[in-house]
N, C-alpha and C positions, 0 to 999 in steps of 0.2 A: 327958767329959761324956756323960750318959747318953741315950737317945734321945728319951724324955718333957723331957727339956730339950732339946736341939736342936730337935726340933719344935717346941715352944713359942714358941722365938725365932725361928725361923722362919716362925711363923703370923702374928706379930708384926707391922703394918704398919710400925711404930719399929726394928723391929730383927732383921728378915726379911734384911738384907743380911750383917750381924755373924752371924747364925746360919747362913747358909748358910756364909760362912766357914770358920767353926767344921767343919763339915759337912767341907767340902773339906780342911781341913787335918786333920783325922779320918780320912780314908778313901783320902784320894789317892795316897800311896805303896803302899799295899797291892793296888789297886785297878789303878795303873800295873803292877806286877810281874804281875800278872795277866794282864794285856793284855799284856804284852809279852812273855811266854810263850808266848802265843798267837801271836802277830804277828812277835812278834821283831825288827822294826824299830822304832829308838827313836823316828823322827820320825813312822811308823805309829801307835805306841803312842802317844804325844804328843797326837797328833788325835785319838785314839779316845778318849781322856782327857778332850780338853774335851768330844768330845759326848756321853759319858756326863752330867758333870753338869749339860750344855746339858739334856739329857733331865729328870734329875731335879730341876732348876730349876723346868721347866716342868710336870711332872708331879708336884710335892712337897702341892700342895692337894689332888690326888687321891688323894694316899695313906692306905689304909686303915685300916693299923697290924694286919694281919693274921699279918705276920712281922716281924723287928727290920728297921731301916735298913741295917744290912750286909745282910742278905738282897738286900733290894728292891732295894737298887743292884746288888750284885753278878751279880742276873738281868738288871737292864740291861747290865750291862758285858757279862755272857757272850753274851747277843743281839746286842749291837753286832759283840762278835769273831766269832761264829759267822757274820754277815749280810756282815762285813767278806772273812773266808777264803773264802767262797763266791764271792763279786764275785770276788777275786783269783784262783782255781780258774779262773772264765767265761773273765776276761781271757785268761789264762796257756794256755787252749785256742784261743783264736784269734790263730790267729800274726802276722796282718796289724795288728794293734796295735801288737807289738814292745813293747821296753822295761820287761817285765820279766826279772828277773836270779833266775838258781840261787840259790837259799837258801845256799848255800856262800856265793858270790860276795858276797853282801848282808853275812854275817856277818863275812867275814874285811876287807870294807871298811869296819864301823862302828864307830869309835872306841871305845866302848863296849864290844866284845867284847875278851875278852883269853882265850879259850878256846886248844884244841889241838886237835888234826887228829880225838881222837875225839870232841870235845865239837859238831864240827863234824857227825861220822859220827851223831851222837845224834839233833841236830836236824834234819838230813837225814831219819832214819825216825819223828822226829815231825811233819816235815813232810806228810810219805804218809798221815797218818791222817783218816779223815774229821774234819769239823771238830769234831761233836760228842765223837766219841769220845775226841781231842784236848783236849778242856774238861775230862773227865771223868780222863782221865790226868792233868792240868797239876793240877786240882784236887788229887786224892790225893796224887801225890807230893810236888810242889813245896811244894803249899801245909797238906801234914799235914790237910784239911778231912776234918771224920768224915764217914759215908755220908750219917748223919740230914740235916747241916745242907745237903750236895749235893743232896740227894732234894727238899728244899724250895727250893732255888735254882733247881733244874734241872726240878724241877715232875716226878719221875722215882722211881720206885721205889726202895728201896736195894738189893734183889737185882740189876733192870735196871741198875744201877751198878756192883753189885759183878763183873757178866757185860764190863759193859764197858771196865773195870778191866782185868780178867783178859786179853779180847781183845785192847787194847792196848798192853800191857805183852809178850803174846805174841808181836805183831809187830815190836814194838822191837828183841826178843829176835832175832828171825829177822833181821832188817833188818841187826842191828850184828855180826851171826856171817857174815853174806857177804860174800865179796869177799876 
């Protein structure tokens, strides 16, 4: 369904519920893989998922139609992760909180992973990365996204992308060659 239909049903005071649906069962697996790329915990991701479309529920009248619906969510979603890994960073500096665990430790206890010792080393030197820069990597590789359609997500130039591309893919490099 295209997004001049989704919106339409969603505008809909009869059938704003069904289109929002529609909405979530369109975008939600792609959008989790995202987040959870970033996050990397599945019950993280999980939550970051509903308040993504908590967000664009509440925020779906005000939208412009200045970019497609995958855009506009997917700059929620990366705002969400980016606001999310920063909190987690604060936390993880002050020790007197406790309670959180090595990225290692998270990964090799979540069901969900079935990696290996270097897939482990990988996301370790993804971990190190500022968060943005992290977006910006997860974007390109993982998710094949061209510069254009990042530059309009990320509200960000495609050279200033292609520079931080390069940066952190250069630290991965350094990262997973020590030790």
């Amino acid at each position: 369904m295209n997004d001049a239909e989704l919106l339409s049903l969603i505008r809909n005071d009869h059938t704003s519920r069904y289109g929002f649906s529609l909405l979530v069962q369109q975008y939600q697996q792609q959008l989790y893989w995202h987040i959870r790329r970033m996050v990397v915990d599945h019950e993280d991701a999980n939550d970051l998922v509903q308040e993504v479309f908590l967000k664009v529920w509440k925020g779906i009248g005000s939208f412009r139609e200045d970019s497609s619906l995958f855009t506009w969510i997917y700059r929620i979603a990366s705002n969400e992760c980016i606001s999310f890994l920063k909190k987690r960073r604060l936390h993880t500096m002050i020790p007197l909180l406790g309670g959180n665990r090595d990225i290692a430790e998270r990964l090799t206890e979540d069901p969900y992973f079935t990696g290996d010792a270097i897939q482990v080393k990988f996301q370790k030197a993804l971990d190190k990365l500022p968060p943005r820069q992290r977006m910006v990597f997860h974007m390109r590789y993982y998710d094949e996204m061209p510069y254009d359609v990042m530059s309009e997500i990320l509200n960000t130039s495609v050279g200033a992308l292609k520079a931080s591309y390069h940066i952190a893919a250069k630290k991965i490099e350094d990262s997973m060659t020590q030790d």
